[in-house]
C-alpha positions as CSV (number, residue, x, y, z in Angstrom):
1,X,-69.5,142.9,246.0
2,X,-69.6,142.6,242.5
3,X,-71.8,143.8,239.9
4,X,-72.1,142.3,236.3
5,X,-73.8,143.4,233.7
6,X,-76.0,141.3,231.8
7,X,-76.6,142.2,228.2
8,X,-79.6,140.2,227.2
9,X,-79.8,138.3,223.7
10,X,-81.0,139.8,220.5
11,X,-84.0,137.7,218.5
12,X,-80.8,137.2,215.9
13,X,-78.4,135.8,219.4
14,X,-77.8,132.1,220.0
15,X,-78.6,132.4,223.7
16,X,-75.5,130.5,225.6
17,X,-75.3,128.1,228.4
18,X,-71.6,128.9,230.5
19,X,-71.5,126.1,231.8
20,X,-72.1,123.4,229.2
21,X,-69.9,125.7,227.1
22,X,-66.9,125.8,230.3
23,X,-67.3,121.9,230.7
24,X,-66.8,121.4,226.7
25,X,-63.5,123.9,226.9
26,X,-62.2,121.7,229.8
27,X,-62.7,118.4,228.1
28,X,-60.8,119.4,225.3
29,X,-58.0,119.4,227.5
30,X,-56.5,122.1,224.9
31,X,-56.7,125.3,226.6
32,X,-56.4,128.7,225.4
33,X,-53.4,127.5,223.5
34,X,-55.9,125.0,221.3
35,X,-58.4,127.3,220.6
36,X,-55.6,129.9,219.1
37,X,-54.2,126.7,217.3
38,X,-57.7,126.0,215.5
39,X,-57.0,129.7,214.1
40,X,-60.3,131.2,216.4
41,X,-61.1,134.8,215.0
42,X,-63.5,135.6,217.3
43,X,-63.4,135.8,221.0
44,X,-65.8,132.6,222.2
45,X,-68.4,133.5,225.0
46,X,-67.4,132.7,228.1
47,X,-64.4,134.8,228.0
48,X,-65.8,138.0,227.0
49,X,-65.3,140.0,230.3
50,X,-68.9,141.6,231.3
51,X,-67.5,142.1,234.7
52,X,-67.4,144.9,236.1
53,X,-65.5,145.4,239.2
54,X,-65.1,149.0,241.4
55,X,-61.7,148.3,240.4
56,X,-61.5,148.6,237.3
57,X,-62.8,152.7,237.1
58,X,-59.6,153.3,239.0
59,X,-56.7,155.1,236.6
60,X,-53.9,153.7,235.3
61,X,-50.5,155.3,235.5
62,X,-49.2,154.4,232.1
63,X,-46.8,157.5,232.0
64,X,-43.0,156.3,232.0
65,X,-41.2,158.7,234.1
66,X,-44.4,158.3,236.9
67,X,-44.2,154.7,236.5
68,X,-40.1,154.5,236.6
69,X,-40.3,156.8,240.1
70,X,-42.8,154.6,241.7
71,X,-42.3,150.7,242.1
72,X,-39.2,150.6,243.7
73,X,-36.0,148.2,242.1
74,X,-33.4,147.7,244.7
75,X,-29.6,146.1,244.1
76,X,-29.1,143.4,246.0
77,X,-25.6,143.5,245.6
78,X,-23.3,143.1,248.4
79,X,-26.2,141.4,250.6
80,X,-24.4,138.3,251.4
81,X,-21.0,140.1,252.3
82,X,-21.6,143.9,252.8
83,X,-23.3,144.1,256.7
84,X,-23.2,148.2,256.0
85,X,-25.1,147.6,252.3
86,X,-27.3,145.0,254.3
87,X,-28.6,147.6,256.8
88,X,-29.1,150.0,253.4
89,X,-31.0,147.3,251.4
90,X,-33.4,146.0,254.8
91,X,-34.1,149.9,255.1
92,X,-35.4,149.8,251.3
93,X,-37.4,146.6,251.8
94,X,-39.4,148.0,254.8
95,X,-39.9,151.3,252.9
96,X,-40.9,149.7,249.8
97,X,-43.3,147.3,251.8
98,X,-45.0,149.8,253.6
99,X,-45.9,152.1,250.5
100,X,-46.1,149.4,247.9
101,X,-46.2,145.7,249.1
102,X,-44.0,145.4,245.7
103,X,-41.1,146.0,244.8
104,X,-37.8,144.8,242.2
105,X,-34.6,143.5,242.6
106,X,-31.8,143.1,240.8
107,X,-27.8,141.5,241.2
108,X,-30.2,138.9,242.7
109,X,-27.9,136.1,242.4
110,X,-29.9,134.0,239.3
111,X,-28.0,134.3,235.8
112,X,-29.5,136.1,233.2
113,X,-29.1,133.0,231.3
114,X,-31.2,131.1,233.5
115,X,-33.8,133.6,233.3
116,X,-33.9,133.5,229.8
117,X,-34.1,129.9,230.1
118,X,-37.0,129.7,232.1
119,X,-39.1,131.4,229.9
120,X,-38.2,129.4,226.9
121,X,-39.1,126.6,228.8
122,X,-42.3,127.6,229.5
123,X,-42.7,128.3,226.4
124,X,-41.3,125.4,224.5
125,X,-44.3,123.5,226.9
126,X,-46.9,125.4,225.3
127,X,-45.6,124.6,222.0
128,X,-45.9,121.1,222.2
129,X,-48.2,119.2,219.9
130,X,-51.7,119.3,221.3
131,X,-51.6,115.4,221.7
132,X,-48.5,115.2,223.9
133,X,-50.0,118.3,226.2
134,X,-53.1,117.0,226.5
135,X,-51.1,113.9,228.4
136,X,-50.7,116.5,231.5
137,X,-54.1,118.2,231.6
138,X,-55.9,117.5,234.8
139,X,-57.6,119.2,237.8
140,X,-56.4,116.5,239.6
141,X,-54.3,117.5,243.0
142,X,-50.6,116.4,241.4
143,X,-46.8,117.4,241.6
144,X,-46.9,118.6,238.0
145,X,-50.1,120.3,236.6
146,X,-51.2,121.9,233.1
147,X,-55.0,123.1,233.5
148,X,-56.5,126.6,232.0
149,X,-57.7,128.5,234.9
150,X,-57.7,127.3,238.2
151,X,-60.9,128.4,239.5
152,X,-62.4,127.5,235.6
153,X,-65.8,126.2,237.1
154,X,-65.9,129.1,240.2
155,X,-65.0,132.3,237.9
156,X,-67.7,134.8,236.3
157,X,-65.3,135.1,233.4
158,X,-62.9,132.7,232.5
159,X,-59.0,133.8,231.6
160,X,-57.2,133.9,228.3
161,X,-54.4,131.8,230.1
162,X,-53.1,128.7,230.2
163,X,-51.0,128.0,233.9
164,X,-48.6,124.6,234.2
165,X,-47.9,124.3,237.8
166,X,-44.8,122.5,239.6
167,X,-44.3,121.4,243.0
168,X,-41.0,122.3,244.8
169,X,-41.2,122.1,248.2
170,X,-41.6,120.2,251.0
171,X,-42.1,117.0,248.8
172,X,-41.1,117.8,245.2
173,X,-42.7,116.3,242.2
174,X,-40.4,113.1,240.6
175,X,-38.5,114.7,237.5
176,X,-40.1,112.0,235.6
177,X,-43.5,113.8,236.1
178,X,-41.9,117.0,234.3
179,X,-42.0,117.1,230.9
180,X,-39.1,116.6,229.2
181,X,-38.7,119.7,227.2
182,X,-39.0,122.2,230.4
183,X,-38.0,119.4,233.0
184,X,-33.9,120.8,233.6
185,X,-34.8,124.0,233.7
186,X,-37.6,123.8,236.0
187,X,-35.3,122.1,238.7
188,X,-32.0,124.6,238.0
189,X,-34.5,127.4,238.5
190,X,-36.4,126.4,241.7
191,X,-33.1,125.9,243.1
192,X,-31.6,129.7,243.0
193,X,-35.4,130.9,243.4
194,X,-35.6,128.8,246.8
195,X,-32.4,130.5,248.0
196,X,-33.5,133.7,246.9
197,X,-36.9,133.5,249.2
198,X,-34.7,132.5,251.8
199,X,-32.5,135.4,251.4
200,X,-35.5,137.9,251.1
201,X,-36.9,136.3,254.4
202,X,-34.1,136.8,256.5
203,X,-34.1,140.3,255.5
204,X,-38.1,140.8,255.6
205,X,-37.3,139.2,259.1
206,X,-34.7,142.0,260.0
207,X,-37.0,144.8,258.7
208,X,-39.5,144.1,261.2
209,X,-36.5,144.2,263.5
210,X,-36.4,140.2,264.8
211,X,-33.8,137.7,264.2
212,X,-32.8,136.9,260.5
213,X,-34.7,132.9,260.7
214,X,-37.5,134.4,262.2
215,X,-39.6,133.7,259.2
216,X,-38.1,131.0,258.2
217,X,-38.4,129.2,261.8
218,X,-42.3,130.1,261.3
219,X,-41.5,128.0,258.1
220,X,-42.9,130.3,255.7
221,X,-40.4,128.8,253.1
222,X,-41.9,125.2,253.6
223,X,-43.7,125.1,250.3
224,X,-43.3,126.0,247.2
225,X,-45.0,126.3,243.7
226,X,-43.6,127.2,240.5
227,X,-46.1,128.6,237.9
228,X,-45.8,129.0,234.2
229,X,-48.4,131.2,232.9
230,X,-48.9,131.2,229.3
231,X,-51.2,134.4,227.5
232,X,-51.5,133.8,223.9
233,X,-52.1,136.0,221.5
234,X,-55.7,136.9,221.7
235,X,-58.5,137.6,218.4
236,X,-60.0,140.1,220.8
237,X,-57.6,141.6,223.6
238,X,-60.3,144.4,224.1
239,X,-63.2,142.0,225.1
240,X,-60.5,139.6,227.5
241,X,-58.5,139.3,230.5
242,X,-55.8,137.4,231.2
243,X,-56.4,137.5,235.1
244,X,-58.5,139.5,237.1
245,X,-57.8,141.8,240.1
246,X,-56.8,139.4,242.5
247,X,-54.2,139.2,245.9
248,X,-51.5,136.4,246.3
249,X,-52.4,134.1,249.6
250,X,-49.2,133.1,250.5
251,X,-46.3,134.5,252.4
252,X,-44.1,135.7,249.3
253,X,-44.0,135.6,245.6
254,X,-41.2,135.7,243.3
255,X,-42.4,136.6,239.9
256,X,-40.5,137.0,236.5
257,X,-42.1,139.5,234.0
258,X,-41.3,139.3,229.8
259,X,-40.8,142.3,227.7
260,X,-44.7,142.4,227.3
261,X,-45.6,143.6,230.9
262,X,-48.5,143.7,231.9
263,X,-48.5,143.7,235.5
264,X,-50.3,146.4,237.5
265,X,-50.2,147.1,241.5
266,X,-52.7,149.1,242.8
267,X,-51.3,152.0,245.4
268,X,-52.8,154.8,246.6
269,X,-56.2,153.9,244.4
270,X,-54.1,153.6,241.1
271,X,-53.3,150.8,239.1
272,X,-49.5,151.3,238.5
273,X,-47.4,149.5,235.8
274,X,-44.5,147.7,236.8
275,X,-42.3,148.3,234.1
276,X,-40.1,145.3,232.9
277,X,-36.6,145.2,233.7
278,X,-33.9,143.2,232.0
279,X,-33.1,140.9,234.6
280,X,-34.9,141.9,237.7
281,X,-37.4,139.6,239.3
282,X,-40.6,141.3,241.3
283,X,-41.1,140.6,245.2
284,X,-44.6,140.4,246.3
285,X,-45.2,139.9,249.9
286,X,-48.5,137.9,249.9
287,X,-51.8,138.4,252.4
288,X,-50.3,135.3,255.2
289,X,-47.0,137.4,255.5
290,X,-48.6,140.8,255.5
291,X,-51.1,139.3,258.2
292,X,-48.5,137.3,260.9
293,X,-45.8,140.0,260.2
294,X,-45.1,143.0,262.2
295,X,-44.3,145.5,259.1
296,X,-47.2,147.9,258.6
């Protein structure tokens, strides 16, 4: 359950109607990234955050040397060729999934370079001219998606994000459907993240003490989506969020942070920050893996 508070409008307040003022945002096919180019000072309406979720009272470990003991980063290194370091890192993951559900890793396999391409790209999307974006806004079901907030119409509040979305697996979107400026990089980088999941399968699969394709034979690797989320500088980061508290439905997520952060796990009721690494990717084993698996 979830309580809102509802501050009602002074004689001197334009009273506001969410939903004509959501349907206006959406058919501007802009996003957050058009209001912030129109030079907004002032956050507009429906994304001031008057939720108020049980959550949110919680504290929030901030402090560096609590935060660098707790979320776990674990070196893959020697995965692949190392059965002694195998057992050693499978023995991490099932720790690290029974106290967190997160964790990092790092000699993963991807280049930093290719890292460090991937966010450019997303970024060099968002940069486009508001003309050629607005060519790939829709809430159409397609391979290759740029919206602002998924669940725009659904949510209380709406996000100070902006998401482009690709499809990878089983069918993957035509290349011709990607936008040009982010289009190589996409594919290169789905590539090494798809052989990463199957990697961190086979050894979720061994933690829980089964055969290395056991997940994968369940074909929890069949599909995957690659999203680009995109949190402009905001007028008023006090009265916004850029995603609420939420839980990933699928069976694993793969996540690469920037130097801003901004990612908390709750544990133990306490929202923890994951601290960025240089080069480390976050593993997040989602609600359908947690709920068919046999790790606890």
């Amino acid at each position: 359950m979830v309580a809102t508070i509802v501050t009602p409008a002074t004689p001197d307040e334009p009273k506001h109607d969410r939903k004509i003022e959501v349907k206006a945002f959406d058919e501007s096919k802009l996003g957050v990234k058009g209001l912030l180019d129109t030079g907004v000072t002032t956050l507009p309406t429906i994304f001031v955050n008057n939720e108020k979720h049980p959550l949110d009272a919680l504290t929030v470990i901030q402090d560096e040397a609590a935060v660098q003991a707790g979320i776990p980063i674990i070196n893959l290194s020697g995965v692949h060729d190392d059965p002694a370091r195998r057992g050693e890192i499978v023995k991490e993951i099932l720790d690290a999934h029974a106290t967190w559900g997160f964790f990092q890793v790092v000699n993963h396999g991807i280049p930093q370079d290719m890292l460090d391409d991937i966010r450019e790209g997303v970024l060099k999307f968002f940069e486009l001219d508001a003309e050629t974006r607005k060519k790939y806004y829709t809430r159409e079901k397609k391979k290759f998606v740029y919206n602002s907030n998924f669940f725009l119409y659904e949510g209380p509040v709406t996000n100070w994000r902006d998401t482009i979305a690709t499809v990878i697996a089983p069918v993957p979107a035509d290349p011709q459907d990607i936008p040009e400026v982010c289009r190589e990089i996409i594919l290169d980088y789905s590539k090494e993240v798809l052989k990463l999941g199957n990697t961190m399968f086979e050894l979720l699969s061994e933690a829980m003490g089964l055969p290395s394709n056991y997940l994968k034979d369940m074909d929890c690797g069949e599909q995957m989506m690659l999203l680009g989320h995109y949190y402009p500088p905001c007028p008023e980061p006090e009265k916004a969020i850029g995603i609420n508290n939420h839980k990933d439905n699928d069976f694993l997520t793969i996540l690469l942070q920037d130097q801003v952060g901004g990612l908390q796990v709750l544990n133990d009721n306490k929202w923890v920050e994951v601290p960025f690494v240089r080069g480390a990717l976050v593993i997040n084993t989602g609600d359908l893996l947690q709920a068919s698996s046999k790790i606890s």
